[in-house]
Residue, then its C-alpha position, 0 to 999 in steps of 0.5 A: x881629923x887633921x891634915x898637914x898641908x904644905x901651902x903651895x906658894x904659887x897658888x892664888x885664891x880664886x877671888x870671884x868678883x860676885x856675893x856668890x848668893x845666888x838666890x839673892x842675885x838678879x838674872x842679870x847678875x847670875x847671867x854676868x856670874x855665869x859668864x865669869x866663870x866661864x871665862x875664868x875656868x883656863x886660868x884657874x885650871x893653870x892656878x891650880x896646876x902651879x899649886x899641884x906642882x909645887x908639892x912634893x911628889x906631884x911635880x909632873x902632874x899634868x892637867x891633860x883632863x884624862x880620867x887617870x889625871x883625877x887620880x893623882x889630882x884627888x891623892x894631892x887634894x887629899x893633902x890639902x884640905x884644911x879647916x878654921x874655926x867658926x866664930x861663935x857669930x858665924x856659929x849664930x847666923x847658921x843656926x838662926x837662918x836653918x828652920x830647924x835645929x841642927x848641929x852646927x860643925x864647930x869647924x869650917x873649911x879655909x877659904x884656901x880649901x873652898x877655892x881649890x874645891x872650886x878650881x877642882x871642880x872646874x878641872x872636873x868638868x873639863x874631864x867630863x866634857x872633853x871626854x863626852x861631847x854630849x854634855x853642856x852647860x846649863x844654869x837653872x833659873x827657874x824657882x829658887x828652891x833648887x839646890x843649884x839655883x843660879x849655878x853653872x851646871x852640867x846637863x844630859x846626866x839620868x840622875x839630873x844637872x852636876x854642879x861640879x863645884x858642889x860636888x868638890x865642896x862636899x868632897x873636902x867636907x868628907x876628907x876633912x871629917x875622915x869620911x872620905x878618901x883622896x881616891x873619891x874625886x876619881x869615883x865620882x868622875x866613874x859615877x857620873x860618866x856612867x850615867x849620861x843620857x845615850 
């Protein structure tokens, strides 16, 4: 499926000055990550909203981190979401380092795709925590062959920690792949709202 995308000339990749291996990282380095992210969530929310606003139709989106502020936020990621080619060698370091054999997608996101996601996801979990107190952050470091290992995650939810980049990131997979929609991002804020611990 392709996407038209209009580059919004405002927006500046997000940059994270760490491998974002998270299992090959220290305690140190993860706790360091940790930290950065934190720090980064305000200025990233703004590099997002510079980017929304420069689109046409999405000029006075507001991140005023309501439920209703993902609906649009999701209509305009929907129309945002690009892919690359993978190199035949990124192809090979997929299919060497999976312990079975898989079909590895021909196609990946752009790194302007994954920082937005990442942005997105920041945003998301300002929604959540702004609108339920009861949430907080988390960073499992305990054994590394959970999924999140290392990575700043929101607990007090039933069905477990919510890593809210992940989830964004898999989000653009499915509106890249046509599998999902724009009003997602919206539903999975519902989702996981109706899940958190009493």
């Amino acid at each position: 499926m392709e996407h038209r995308v209009v580059v919004a000339s405002e927006y500046k990749v997000i940059q994270p000055p760490f491998t974002l291996k998270f299992r090959e990282m220290s305690k140190k380095e993860l706790k360091e990550y940790l930290r950065w992210f934190l720090e980064i969530i305000p200025d990233r929310i703004q590099e997002l909203t510079n980017g929304v606003r420069s689109s046409a139709g999405f000029e006075s989106w507001s991140p005023d981190f309501t439920p209703v502020s993902l609906d649009s936020l999701g209509a305009w990621f929907g129309t945002q979401v690009e892919t690359r080619p993978r190199s035949p060698e990124e192809l090979d370091v997929i299919r060497s380092e999976s312990p079975y054999e898989i079909e590895v997608p021909e196609r990946d996101l752009t790194n302007r795709t994954f920082s937005l996601a990442m942005n997105i996801g920041m945003y998301l979990s300002q929604v959540l925590l702004r609108n339920h107190p009861s949430l907080k952050w988390n960073q499992p470091l305990g054994s590394k062959r959970f999924a999140d290992y290392g990575q700043p995650v929101l607990i007090e939810f039933s069905y477990g920690p919510l890593n809210c980049v992940h989830i964004v990131v898999t989000l653009a997979y499915g509106i890249a792949s046509g599998r999902q929609t724009e009003k997602r991002l919206r539903e999975l804020y519902d989702i996981w709202a109706k899940a958190i611990k009493d």
